[in-house]
Biopython code that builds the backbone (N, CA, C, O; Angstrom):
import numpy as np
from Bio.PDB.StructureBuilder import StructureBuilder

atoms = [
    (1, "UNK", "N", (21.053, -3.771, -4.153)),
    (1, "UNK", "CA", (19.923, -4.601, -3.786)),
    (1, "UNK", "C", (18.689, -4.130, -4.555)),
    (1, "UNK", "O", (18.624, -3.011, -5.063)),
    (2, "UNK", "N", (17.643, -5.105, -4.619)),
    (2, "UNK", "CA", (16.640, -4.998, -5.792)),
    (2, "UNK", "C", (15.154, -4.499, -5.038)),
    (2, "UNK", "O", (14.101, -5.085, -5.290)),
    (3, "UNK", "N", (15.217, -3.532, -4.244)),
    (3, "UNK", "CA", (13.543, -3.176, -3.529)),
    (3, "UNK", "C", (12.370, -3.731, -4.359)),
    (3, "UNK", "O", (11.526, -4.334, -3.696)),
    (4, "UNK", "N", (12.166, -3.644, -5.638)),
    (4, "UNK", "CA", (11.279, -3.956, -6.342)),
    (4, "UNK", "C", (11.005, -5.387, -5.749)),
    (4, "UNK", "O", (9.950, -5.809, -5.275)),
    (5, "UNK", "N", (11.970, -5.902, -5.861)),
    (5, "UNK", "CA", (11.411, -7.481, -5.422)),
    (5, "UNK", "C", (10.656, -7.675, -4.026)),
    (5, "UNK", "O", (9.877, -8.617, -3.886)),
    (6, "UNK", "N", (10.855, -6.946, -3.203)),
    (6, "UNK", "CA", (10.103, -6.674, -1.582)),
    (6, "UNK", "C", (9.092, -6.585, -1.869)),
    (6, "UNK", "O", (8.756, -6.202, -2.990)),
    (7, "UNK", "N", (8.372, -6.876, -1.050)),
    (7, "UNK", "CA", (6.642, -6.980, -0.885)),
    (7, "UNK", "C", (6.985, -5.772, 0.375)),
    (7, "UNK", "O", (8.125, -5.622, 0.816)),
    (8, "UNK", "N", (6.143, -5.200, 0.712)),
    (8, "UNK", "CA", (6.000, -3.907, 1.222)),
    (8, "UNK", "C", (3.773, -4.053, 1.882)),
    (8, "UNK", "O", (2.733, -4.253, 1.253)),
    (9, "UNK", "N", (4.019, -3.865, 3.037)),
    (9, "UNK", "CA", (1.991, -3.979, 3.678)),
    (9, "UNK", "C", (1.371, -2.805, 3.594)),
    (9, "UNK", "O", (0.308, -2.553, 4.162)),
    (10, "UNK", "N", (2.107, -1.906, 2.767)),
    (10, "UNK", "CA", (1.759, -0.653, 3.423)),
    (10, "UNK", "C", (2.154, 0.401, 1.817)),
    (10, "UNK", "O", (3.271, 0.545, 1.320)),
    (11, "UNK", "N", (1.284, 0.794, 1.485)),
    (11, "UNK", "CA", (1.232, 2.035, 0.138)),
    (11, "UNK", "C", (0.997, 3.180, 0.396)),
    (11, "UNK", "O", (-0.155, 3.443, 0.049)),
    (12, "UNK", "N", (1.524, 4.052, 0.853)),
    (12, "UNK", "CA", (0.667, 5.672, 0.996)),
    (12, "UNK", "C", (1.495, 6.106, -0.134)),
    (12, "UNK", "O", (2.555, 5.770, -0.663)),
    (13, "UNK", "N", (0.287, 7.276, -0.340)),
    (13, "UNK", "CA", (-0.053, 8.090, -1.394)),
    (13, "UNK", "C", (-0.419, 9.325, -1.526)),
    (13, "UNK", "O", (-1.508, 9.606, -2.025)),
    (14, "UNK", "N", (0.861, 10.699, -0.887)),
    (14, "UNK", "CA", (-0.024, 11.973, -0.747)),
    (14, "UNK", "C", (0.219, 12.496, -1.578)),
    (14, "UNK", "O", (1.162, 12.329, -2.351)),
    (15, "UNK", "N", (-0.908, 13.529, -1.587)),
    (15, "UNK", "CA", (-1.210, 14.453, -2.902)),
    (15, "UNK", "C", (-1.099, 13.814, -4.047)),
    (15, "UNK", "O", (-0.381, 14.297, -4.922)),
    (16, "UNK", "N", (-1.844, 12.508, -4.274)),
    (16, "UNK", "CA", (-1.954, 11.767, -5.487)),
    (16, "UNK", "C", (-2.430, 12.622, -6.338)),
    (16, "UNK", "O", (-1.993, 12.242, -7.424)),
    (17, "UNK", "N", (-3.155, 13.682, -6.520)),
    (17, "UNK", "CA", (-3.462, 14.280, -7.688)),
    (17, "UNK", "C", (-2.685, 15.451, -8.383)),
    (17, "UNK", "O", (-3.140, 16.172, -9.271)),
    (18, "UNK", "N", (-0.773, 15.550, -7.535)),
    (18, "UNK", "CA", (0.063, 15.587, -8.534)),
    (18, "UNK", "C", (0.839, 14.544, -9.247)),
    (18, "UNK", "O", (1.481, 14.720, -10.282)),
    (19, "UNK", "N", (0.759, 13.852, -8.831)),
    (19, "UNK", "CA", (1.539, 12.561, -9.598)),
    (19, "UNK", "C", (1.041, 12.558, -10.574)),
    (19, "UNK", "O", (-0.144, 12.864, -10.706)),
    (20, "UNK", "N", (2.024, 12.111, -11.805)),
    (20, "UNK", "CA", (1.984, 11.913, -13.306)),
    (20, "UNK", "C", (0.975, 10.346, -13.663)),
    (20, "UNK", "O", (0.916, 9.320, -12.986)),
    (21, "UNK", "N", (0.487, 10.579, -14.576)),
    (21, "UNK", "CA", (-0.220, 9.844, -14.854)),
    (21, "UNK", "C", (0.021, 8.101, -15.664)),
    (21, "UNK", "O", (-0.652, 7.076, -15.775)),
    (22, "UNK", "N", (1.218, 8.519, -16.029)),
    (22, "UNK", "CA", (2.113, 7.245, -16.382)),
    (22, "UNK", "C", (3.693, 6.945, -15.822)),
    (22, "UNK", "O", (4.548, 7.618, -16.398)),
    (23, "UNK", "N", (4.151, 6.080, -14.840)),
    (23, "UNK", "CA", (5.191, 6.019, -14.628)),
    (23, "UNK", "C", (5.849, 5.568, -15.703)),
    (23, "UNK", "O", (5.324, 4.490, -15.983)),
    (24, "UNK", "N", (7.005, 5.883, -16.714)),
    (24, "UNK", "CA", (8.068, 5.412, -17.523)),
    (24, "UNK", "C", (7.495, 4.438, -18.256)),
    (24, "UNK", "O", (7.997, 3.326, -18.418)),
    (25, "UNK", "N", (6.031, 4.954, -18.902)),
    (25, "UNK", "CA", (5.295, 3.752, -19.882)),
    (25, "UNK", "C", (5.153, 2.446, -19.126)),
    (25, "UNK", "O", (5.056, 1.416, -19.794)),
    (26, "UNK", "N", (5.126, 2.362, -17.451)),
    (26, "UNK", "CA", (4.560, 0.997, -17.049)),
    (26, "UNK", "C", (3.393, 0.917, -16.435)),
    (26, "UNK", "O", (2.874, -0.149, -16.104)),
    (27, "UNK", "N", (2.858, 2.165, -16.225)),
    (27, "UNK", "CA", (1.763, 1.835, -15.452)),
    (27, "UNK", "C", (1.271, 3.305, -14.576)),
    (27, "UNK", "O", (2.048, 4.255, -14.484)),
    (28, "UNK", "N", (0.311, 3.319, -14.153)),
    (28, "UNK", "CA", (-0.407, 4.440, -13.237)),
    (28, "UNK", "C", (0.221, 4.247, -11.953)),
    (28, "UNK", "O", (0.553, 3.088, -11.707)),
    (29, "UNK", "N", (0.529, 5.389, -10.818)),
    (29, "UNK", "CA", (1.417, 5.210, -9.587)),
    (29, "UNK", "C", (0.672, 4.368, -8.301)),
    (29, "UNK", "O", (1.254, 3.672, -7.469)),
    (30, "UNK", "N", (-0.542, 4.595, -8.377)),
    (30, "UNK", "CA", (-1.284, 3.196, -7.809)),
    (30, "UNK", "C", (-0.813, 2.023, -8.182)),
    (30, "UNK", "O", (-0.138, 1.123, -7.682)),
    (31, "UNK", "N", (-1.462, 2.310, -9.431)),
    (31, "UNK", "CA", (-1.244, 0.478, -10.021)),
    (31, "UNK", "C", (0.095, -0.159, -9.653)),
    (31, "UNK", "O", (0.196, -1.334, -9.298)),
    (32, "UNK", "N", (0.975, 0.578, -9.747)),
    (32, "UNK", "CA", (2.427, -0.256, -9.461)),
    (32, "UNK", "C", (2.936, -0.159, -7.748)),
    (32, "UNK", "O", (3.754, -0.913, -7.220)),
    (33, "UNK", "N", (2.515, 0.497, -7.366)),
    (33, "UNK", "CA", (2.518, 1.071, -5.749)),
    (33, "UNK", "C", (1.838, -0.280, -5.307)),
    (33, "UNK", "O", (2.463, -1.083, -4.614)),
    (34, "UNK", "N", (0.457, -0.531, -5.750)),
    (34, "UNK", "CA", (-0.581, -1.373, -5.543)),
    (34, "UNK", "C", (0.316, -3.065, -5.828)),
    (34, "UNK", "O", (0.333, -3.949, -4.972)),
    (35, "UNK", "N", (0.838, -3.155, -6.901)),
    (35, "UNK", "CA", (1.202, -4.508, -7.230)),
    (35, "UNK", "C", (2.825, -4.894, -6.360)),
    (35, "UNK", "O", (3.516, -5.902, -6.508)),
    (36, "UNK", "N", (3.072, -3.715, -5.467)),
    (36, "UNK", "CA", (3.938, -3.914, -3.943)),
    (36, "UNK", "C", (3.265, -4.467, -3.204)),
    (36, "UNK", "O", (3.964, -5.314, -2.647)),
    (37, "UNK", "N", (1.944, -4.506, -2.729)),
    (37, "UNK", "CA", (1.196, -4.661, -1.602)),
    (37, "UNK", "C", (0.402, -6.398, -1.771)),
    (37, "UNK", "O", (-0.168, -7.102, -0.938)),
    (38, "UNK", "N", (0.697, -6.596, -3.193)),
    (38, "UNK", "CA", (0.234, -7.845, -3.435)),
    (38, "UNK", "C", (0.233, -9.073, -2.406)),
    (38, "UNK", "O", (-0.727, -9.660, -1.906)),
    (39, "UNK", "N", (2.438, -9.397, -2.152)),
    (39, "UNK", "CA", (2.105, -10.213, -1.322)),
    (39, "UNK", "C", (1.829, -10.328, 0.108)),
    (39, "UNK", "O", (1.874, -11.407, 0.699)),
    (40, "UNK", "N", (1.461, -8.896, 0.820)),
    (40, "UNK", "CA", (1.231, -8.935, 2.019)),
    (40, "UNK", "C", (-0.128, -9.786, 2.617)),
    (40, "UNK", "O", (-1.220, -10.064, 2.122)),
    (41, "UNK", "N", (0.322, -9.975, 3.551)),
    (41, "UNK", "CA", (-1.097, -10.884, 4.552)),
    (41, "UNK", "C", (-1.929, -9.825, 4.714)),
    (41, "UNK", "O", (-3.040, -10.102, 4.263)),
    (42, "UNK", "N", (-1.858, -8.585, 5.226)),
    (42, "UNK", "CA", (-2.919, -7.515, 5.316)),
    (42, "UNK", "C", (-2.458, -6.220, 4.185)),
    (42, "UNK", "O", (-1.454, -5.587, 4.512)),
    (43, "UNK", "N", (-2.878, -5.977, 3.401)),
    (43, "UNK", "CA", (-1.925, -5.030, 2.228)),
    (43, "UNK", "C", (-3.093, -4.071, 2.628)),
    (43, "UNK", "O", (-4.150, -4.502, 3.089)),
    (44, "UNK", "N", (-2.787, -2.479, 2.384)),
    (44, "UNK", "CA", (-3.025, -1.419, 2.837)),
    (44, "UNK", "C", (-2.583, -0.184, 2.524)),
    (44, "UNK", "O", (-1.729, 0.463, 3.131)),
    (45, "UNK", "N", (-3.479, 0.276, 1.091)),
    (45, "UNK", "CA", (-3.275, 1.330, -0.025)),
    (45, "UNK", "C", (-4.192, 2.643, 0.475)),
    (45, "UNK", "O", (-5.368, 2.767, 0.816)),
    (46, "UNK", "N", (-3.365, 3.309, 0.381)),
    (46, "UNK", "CA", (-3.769, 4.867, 1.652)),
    (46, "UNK", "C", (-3.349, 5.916, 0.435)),
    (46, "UNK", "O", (-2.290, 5.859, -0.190)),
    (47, "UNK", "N", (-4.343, 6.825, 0.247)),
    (47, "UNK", "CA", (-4.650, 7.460, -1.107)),
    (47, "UNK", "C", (-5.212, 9.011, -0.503)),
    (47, "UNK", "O", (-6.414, 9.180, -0.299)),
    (48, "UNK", "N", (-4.108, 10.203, -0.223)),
    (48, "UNK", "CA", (-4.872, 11.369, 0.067)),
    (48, "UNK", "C", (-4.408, 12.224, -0.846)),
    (48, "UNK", "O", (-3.320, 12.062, -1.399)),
    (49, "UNK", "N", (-5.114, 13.107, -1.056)),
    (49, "UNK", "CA", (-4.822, 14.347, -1.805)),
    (49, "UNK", "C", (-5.911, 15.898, -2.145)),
    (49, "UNK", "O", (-7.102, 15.770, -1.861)),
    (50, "UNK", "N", (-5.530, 17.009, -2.620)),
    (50, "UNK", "CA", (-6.646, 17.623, -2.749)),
    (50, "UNK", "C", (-7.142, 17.607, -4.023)),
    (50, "UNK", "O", (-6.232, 17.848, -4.815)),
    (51, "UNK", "N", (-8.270, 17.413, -4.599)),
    (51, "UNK", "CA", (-8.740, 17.551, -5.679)),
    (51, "UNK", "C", (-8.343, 18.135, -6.978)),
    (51, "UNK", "O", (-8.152, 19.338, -6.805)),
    (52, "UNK", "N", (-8.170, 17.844, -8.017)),
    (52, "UNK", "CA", (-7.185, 19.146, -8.866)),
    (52, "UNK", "C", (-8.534, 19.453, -10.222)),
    (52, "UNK", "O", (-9.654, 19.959, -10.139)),
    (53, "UNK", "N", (-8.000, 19.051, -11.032)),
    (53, "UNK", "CA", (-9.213, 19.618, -12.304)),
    (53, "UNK", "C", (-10.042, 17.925, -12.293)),
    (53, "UNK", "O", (-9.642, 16.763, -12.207)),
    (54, "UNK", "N", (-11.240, 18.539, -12.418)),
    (54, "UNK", "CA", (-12.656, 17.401, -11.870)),
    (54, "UNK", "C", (-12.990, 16.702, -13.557)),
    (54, "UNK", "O", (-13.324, 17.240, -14.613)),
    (55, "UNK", "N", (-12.731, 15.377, -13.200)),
    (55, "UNK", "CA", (-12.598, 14.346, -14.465)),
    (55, "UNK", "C", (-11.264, 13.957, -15.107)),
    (55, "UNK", "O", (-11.108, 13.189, -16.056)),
    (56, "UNK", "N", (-10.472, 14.523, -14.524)),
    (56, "UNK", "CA", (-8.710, 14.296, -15.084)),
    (56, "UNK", "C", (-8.026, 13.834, -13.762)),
    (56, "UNK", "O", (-7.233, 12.892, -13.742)),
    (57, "UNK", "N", (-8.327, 14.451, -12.814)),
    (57, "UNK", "CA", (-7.638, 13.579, -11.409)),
    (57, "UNK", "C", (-7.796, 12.362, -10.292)),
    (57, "UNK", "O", (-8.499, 12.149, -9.305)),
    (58, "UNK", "N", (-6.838, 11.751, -10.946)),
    (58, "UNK", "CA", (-6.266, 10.825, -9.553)),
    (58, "UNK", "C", (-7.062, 10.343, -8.355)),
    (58, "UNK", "O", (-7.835, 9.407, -8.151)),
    (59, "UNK", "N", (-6.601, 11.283, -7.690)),
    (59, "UNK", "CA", (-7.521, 11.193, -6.845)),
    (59, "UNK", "C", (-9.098, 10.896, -6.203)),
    (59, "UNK", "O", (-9.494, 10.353, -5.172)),
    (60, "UNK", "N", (-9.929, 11.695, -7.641)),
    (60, "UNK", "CA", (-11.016, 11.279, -8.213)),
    (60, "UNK", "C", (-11.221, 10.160, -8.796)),
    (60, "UNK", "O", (-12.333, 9.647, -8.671)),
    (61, "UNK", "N", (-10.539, 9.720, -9.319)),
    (61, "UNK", "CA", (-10.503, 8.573, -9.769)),
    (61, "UNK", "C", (-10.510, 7.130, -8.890)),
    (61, "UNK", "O", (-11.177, 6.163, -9.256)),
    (62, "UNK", "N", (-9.703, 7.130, -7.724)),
    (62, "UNK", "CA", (-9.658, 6.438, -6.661)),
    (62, "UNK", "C", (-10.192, 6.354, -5.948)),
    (62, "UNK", "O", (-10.241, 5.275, -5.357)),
    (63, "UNK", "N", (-11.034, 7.572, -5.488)),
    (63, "UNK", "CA", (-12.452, 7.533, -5.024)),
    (63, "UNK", "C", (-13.313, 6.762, -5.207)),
    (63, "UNK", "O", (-13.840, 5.913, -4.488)),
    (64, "UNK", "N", (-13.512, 7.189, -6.584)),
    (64, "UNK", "CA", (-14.926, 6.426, -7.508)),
    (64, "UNK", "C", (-14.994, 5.034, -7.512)),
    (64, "UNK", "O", (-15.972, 4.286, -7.495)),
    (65, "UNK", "N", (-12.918, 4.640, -7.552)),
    (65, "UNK", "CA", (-12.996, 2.757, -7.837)),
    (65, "UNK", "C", (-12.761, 2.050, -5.982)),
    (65, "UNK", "O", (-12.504, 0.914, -5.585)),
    (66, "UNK", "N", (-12.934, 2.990, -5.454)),
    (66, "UNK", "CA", (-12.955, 2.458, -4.027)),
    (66, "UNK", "C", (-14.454, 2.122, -2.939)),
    (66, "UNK", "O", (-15.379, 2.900, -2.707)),
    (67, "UNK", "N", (-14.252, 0.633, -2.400)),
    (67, "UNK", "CA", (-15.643, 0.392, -1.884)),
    (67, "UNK", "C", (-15.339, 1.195, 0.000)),
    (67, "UNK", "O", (-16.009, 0.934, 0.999)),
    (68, "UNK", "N", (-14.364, 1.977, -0.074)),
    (68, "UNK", "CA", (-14.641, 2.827, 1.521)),
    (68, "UNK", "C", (-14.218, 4.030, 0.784)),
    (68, "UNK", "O", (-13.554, 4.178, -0.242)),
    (69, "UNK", "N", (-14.895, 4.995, 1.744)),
    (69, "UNK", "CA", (-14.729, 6.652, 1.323)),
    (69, "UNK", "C", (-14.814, 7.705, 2.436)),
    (69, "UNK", "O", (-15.934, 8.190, 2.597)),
    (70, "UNK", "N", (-13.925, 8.100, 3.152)),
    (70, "UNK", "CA", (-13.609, 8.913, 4.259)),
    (70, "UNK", "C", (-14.015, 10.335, 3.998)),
    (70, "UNK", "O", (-13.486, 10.699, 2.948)),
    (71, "UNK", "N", (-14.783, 11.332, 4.567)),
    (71, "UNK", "CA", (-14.971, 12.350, 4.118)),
    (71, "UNK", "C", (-14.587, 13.569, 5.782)),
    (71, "UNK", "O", (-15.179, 13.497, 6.859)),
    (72, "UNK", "N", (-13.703, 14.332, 5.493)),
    (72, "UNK", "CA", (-13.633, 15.412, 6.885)),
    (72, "UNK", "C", (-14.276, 16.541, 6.585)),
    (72, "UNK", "O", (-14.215, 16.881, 5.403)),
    (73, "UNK", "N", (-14.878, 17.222, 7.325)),
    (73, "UNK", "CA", (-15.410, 18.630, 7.519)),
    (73, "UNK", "C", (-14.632, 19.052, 8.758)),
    (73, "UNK", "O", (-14.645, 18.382, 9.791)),
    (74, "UNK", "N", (-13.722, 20.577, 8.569)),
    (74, "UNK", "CA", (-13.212, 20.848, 9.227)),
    (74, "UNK", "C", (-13.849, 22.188, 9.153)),
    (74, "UNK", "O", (-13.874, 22.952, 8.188)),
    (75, "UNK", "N", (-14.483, 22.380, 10.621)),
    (75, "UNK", "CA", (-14.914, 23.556, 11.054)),
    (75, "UNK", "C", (-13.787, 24.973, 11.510)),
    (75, "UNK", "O", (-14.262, 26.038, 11.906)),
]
sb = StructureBuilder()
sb.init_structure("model")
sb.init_model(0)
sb.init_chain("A")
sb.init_seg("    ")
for serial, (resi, resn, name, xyz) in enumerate(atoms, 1):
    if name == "N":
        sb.init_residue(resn, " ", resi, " ")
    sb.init_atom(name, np.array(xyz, "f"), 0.0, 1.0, " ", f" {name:<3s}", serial, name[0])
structure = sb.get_structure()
């Protein structure tokens, strides 16, 4: 059976800032994670990780292109 073809409402994403930066020459692991969530009625791309080297990561990156931004302070 062909999963790719499933639409999927739901993307999580931990420790995005080890993931490789090109899946198999098609694309960034968002971007194709992301183009799962397309045909959902409520689609819902969930992106955590810890920071890795500042201007090369992921994570940072998803931050910056995102209009919500969650921040914890754990005492």
């Amino acid at each position: 059976k062909n999963y790719r073809e499933k639409s999927v409402d739901v993307a999580g994403y931990d420790e995005l800032a080890a993931f490789d930066d090109d899946i198999e020459q098609e694309g960034s692991p968002t971007f194709l994670g992301d183009k799962r969530i397309e045909g959902s009625v409520w689609p819902k791309s969930i992106r955590g990780s810890t920071p890795k080297v500042r201007g090369t990561c992921q994570i940072e990156r998803a931050a910056s292109e995102s209009p919500h931004f969650m921040r914890f302070h754990v005492a």
